[in-house]
mmCIF file as Biopython writes it, N, C-alpha, C and O atoms, coordinates in Angstrom:
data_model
#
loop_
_atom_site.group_PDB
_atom_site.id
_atom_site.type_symbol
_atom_site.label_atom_id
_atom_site.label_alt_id
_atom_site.label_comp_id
_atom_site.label_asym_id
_atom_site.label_entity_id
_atom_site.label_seq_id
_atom_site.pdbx_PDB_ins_code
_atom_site.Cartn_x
_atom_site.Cartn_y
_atom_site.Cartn_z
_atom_site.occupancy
_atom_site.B_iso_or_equiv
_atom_site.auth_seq_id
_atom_site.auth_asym_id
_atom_site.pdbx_PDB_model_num
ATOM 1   N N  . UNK A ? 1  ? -0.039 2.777   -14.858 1.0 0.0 1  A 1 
ATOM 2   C CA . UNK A ? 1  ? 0.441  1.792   -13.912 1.0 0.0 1  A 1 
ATOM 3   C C  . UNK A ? 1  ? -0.420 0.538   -13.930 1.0 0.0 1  A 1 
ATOM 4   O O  . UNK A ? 1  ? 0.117  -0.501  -13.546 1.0 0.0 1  A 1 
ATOM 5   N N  . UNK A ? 2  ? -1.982 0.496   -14.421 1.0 0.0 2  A 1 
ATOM 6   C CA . UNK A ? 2  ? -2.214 -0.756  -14.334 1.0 0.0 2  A 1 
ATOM 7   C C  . UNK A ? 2  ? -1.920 -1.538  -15.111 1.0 0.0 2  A 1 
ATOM 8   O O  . UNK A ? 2  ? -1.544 -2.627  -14.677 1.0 0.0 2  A 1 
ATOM 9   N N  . UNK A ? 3  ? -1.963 -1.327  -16.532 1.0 0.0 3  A 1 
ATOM 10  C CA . UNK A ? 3  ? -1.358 -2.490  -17.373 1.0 0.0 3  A 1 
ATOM 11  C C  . UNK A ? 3  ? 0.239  -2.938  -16.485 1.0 0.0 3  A 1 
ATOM 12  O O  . UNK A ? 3  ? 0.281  -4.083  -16.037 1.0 0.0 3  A 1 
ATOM 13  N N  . UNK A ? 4  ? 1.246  -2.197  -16.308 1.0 0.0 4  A 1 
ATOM 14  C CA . UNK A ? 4  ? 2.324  -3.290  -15.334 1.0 0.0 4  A 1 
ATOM 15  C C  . UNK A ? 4  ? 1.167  -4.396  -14.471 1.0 0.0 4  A 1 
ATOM 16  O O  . UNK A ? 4  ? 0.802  -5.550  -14.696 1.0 0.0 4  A 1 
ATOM 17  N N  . UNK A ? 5  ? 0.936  -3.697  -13.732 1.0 0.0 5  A 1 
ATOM 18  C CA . UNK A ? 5  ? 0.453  -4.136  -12.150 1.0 0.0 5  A 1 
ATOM 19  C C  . UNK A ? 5  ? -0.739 -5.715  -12.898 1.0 0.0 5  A 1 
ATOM 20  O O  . UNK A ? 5  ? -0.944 -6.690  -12.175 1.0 0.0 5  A 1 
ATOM 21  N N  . UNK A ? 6  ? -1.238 -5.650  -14.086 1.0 0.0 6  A 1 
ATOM 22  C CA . UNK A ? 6  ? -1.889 -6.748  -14.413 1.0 0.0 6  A 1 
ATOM 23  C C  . UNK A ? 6  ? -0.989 -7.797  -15.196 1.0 0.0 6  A 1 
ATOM 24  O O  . UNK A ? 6  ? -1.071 -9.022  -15.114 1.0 0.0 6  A 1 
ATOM 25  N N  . UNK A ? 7  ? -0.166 -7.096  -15.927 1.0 0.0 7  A 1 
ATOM 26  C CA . UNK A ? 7  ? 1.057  -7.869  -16.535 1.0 0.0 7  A 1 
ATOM 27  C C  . UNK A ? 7  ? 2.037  -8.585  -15.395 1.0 0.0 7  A 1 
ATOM 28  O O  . UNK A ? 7  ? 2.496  -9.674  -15.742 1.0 0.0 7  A 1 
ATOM 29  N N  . UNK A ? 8  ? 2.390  -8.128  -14.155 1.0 0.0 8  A 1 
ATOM 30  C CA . UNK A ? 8  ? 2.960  -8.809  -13.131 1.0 0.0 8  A 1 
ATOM 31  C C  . UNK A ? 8  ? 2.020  -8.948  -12.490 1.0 0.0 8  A 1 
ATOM 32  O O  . UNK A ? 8  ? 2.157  -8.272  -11.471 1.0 0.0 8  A 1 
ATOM 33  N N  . UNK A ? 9  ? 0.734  -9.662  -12.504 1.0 0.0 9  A 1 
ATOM 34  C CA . UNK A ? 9  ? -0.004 -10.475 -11.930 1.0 0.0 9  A 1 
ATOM 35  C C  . UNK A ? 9  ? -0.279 -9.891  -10.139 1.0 0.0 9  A 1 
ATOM 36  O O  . UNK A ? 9  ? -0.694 -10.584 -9.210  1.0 0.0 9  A 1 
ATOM 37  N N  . UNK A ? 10 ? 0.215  -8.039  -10.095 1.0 0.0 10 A 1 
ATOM 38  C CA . UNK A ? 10 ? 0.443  -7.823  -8.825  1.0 0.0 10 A 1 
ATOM 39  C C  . UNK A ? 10 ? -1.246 -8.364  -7.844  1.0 0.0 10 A 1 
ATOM 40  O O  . UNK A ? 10 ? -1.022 -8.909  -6.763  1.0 0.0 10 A 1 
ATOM 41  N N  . UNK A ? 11 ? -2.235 -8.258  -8.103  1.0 0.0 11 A 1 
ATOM 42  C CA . UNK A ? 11 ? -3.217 -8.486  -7.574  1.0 0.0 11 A 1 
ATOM 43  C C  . UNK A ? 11 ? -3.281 -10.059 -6.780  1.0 0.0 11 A 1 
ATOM 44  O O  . UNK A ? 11 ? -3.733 -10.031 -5.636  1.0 0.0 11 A 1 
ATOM 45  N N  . UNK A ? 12 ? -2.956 -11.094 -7.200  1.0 0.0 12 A 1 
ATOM 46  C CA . UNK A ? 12 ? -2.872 -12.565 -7.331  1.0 0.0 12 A 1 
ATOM 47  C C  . UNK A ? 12 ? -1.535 -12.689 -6.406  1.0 0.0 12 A 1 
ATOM 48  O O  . UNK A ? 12 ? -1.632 -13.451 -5.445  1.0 0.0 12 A 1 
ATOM 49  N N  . UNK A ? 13 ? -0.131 -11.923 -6.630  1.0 0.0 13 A 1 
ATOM 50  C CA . UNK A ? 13 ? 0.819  -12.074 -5.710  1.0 0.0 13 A 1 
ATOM 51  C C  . UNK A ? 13 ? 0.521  -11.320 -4.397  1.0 0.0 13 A 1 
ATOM 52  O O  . UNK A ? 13 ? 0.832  -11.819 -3.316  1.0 0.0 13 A 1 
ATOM 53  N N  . UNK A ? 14 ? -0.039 -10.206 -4.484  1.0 0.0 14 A 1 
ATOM 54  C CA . UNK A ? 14 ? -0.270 -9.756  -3.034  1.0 0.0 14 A 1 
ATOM 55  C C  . UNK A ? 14 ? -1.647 -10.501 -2.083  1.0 0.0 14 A 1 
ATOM 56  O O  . UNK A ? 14 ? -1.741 -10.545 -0.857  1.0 0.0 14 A 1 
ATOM 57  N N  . UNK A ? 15 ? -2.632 -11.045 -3.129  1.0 0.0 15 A 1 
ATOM 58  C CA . UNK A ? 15 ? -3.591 -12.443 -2.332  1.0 0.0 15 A 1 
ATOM 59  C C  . UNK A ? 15 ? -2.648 -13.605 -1.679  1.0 0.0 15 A 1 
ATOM 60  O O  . UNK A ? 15 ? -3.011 -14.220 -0.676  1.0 0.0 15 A 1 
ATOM 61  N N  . UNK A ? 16 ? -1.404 -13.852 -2.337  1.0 0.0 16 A 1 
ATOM 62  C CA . UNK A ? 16 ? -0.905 -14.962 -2.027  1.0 0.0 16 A 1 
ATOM 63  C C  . UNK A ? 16 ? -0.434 -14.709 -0.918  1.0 0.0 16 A 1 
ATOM 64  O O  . UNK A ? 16 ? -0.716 -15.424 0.044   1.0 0.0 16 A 1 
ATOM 65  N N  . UNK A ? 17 ? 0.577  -13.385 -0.777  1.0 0.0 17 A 1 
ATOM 66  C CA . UNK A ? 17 ? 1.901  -13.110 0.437   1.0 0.0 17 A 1 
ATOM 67  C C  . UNK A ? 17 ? 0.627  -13.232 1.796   1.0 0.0 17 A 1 
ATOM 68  O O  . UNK A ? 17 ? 0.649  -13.880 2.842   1.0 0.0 17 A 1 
ATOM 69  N N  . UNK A ? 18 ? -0.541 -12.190 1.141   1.0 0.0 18 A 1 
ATOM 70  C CA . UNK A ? 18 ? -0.841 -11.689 2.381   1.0 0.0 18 A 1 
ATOM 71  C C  . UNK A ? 18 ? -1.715 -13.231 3.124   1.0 0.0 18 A 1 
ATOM 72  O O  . UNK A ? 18 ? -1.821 -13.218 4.350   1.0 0.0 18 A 1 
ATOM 73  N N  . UNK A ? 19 ? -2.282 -14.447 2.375   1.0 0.0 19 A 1 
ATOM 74  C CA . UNK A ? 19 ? -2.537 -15.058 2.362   1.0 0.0 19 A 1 
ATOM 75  C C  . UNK A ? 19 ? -1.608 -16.107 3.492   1.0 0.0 19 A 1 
ATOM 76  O O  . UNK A ? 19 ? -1.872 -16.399 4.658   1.0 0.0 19 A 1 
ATOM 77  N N  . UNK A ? 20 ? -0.684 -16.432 2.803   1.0 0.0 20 A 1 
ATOM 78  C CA . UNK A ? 20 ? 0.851  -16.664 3.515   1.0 0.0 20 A 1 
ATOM 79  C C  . UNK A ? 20 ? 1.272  -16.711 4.688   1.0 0.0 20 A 1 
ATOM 80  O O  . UNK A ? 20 ? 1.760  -17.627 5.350   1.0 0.0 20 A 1 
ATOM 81  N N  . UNK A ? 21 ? 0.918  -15.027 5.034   1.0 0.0 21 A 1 
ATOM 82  C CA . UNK A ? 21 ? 1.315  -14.177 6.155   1.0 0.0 21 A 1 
ATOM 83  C C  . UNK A ? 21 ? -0.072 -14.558 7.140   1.0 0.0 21 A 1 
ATOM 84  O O  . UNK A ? 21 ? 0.358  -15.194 8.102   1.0 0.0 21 A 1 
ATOM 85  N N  . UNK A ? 22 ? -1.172 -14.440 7.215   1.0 0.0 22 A 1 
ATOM 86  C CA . UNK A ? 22 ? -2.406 -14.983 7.429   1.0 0.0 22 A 1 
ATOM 87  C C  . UNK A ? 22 ? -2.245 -16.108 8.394   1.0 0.0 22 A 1 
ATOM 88  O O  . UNK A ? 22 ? -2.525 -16.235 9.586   1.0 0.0 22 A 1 
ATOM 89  N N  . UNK A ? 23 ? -1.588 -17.050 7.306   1.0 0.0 23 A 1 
ATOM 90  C CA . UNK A ? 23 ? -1.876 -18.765 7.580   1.0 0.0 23 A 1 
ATOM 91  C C  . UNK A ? 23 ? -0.359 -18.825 8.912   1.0 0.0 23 A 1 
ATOM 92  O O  . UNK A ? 23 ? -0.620 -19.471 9.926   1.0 0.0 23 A 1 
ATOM 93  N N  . UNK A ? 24 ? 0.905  -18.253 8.845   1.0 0.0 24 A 1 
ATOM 94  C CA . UNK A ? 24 ? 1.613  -17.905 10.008  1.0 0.0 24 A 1 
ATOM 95  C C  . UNK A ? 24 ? 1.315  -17.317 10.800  1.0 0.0 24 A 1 
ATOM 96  O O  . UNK A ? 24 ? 2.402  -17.307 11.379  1.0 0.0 24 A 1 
ATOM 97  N N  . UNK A ? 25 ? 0.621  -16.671 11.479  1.0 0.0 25 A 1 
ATOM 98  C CA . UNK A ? 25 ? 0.117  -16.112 12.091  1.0 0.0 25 A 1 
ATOM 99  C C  . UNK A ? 25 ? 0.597  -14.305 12.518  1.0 0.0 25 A 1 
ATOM 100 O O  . UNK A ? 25 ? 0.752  -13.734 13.598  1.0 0.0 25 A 1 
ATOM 101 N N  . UNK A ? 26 ? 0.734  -13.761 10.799  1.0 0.0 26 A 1 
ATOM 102 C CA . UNK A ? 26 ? 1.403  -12.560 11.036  1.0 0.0 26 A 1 
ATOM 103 C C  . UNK A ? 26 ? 0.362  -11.455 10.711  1.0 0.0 26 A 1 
ATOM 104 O O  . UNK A ? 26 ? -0.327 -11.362 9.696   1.0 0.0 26 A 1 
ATOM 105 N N  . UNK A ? 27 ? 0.391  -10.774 11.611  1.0 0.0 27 A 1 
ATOM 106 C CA . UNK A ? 27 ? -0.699 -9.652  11.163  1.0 0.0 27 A 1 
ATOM 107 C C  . UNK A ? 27 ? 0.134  -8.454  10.178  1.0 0.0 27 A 1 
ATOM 108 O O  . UNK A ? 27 ? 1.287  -8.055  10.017  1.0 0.0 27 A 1 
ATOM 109 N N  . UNK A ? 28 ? -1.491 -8.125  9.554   1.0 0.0 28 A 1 
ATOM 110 C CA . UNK A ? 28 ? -1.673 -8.072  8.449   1.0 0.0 28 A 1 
ATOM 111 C C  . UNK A ? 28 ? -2.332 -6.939  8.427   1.0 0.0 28 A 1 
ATOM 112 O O  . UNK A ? 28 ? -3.510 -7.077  8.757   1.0 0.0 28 A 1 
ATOM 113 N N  . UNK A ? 29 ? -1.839 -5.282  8.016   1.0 0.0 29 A 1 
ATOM 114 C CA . UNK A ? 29 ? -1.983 -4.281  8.168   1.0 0.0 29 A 1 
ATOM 115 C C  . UNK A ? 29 ? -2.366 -3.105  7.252   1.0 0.0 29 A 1 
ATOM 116 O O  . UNK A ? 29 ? -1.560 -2.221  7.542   1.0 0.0 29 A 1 
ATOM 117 N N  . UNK A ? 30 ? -3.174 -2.658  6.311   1.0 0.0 30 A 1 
ATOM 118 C CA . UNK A ? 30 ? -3.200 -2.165  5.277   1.0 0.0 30 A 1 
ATOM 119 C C  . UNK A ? 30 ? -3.231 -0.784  5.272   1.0 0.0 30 A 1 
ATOM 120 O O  . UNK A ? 30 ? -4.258 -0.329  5.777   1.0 0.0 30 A 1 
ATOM 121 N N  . UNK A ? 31 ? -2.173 0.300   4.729   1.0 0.0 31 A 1 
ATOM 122 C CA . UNK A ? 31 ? -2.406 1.703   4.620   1.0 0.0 31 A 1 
ATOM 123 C C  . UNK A ? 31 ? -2.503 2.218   3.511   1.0 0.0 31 A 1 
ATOM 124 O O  . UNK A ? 31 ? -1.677 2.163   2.600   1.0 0.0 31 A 1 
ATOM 125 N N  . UNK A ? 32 ? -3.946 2.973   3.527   1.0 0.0 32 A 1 
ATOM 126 C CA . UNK A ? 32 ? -4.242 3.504   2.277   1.0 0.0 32 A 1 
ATOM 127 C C  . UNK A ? 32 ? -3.067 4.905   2.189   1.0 0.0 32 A 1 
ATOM 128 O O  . UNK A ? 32 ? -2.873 5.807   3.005   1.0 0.0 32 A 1 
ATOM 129 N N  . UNK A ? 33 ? -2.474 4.654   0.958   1.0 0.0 33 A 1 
ATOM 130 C CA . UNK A ? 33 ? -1.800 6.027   0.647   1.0 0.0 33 A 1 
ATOM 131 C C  . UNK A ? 33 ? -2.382 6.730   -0.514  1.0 0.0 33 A 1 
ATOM 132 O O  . UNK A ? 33 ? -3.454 6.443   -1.047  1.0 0.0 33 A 1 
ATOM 133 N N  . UNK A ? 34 ? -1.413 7.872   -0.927  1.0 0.0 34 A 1 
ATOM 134 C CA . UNK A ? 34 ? -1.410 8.281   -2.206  1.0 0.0 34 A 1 
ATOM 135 C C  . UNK A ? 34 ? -0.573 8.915   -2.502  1.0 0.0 34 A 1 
ATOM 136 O O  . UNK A ? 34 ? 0.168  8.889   -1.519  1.0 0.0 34 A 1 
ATOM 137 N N  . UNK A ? 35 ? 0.034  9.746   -3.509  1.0 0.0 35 A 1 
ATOM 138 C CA . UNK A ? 35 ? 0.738  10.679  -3.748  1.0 0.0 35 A 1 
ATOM 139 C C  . UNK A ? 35 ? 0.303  11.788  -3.456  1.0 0.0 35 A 1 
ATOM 140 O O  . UNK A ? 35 ? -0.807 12.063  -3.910  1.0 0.0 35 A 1 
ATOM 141 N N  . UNK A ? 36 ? 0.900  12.657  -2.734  1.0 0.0 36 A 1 
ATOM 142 C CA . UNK A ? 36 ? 1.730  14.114  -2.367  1.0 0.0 36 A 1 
ATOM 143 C C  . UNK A ? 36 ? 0.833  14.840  -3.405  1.0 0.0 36 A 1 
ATOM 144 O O  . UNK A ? 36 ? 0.822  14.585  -4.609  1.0 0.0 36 A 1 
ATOM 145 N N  . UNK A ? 37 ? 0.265  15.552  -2.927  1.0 0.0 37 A 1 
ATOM 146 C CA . UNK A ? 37 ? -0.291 16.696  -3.593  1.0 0.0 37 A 1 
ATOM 147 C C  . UNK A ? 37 ? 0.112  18.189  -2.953  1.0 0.0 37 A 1 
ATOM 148 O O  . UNK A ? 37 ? 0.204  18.339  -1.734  1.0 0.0 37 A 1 
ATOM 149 N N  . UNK A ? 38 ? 0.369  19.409  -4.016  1.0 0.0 38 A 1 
ATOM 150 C CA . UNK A ? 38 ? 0.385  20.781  -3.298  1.0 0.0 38 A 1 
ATOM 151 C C  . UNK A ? 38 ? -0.651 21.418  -2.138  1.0 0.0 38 A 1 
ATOM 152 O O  . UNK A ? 38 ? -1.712 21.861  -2.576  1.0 0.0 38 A 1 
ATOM 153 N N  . UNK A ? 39 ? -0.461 21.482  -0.952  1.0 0.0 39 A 1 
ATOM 154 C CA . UNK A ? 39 ? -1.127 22.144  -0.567  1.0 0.0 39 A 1 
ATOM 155 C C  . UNK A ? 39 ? -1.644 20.968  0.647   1.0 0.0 39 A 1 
ATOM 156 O O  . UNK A ? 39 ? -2.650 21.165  1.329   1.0 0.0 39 A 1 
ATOM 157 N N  . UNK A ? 40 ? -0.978 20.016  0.752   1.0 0.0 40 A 1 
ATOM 158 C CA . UNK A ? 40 ? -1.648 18.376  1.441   1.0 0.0 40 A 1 
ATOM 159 C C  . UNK A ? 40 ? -1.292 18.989  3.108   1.0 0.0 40 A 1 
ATOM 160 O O  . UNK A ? 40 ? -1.946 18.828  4.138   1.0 0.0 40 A 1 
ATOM 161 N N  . UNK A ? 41 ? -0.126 19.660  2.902   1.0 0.0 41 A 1 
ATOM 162 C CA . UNK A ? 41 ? 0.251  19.670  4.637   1.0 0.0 41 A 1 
ATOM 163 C C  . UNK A ? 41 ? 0.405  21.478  5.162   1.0 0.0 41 A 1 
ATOM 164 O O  . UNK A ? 41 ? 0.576  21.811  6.335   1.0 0.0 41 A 1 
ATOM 165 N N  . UNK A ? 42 ? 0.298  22.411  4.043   1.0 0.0 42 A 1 
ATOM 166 C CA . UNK A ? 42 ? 0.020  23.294  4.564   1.0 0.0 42 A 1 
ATOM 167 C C  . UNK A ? 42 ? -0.784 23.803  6.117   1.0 0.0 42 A 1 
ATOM 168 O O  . UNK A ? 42 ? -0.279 24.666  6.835   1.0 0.0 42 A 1 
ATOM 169 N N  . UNK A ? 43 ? -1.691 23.314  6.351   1.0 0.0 43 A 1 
ATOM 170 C CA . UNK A ? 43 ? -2.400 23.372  7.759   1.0 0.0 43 A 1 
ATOM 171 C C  . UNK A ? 43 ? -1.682 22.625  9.061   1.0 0.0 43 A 1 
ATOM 172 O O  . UNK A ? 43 ? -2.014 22.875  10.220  1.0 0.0 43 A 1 
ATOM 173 N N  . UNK A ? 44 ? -0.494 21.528  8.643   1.0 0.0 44 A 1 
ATOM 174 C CA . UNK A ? 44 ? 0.154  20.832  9.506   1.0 0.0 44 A 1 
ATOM 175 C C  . UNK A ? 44 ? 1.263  21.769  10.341  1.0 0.0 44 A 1 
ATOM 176 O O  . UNK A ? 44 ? 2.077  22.429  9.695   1.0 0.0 44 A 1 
ATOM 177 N N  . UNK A ? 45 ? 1.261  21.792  11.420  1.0 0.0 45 A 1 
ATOM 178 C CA . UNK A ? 45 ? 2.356  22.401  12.424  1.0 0.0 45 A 1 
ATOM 179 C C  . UNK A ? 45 ? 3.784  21.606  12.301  1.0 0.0 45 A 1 
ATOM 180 O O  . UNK A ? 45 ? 4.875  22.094  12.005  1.0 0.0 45 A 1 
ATOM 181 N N  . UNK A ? 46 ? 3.523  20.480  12.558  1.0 0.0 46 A 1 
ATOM 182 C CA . UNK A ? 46 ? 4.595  19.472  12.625  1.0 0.0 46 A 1 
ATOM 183 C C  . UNK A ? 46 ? 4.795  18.579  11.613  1.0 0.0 46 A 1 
ATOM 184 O O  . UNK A ? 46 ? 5.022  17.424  11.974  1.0 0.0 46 A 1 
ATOM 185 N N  . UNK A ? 47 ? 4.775  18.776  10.589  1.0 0.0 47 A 1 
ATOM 186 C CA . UNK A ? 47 ? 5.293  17.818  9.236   1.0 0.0 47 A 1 
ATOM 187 C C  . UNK A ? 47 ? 5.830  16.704  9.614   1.0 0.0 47 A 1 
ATOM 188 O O  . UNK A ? 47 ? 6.565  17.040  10.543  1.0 0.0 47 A 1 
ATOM 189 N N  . UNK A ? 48 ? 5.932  15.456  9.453   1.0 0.0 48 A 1 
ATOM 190 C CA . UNK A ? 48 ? 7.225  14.432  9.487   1.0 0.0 48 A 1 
ATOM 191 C C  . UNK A ? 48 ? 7.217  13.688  7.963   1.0 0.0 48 A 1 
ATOM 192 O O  . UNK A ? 48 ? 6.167  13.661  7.321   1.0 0.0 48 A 1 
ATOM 193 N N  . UNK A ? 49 ? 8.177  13.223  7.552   1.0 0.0 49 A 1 
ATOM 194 C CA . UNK A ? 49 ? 8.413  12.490  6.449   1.0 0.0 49 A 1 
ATOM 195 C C  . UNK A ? 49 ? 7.603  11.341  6.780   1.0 0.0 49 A 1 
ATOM 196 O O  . UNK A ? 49 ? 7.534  10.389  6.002   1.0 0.0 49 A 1 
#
């Protein structure tokens, strides 16, 4: 995935939006994710999507 993500310049467009969003006065919220692994929600009672 990084060669895309450097080939569409994603680093430089998401400085800009969030940049953008900044200068309007829109907050600006970041969630670290990841992919789903086996075994991630086993201990969870209540799952939600």
């Amino acid at each position: 995935m990084e060669p895309v993500a450097k080939e569409v310049g994603l680093l430089d467009n998401l400085r800009s939006v969030v940049g953008a969003a900044r200068e309007a006065g829109v907050r600006v919220v970041f969630v670290p994710h990841r992919r789903w692994q086996p075994g991630d929600y086993e201990t969870w009672d209540h799952p939600n999507s």
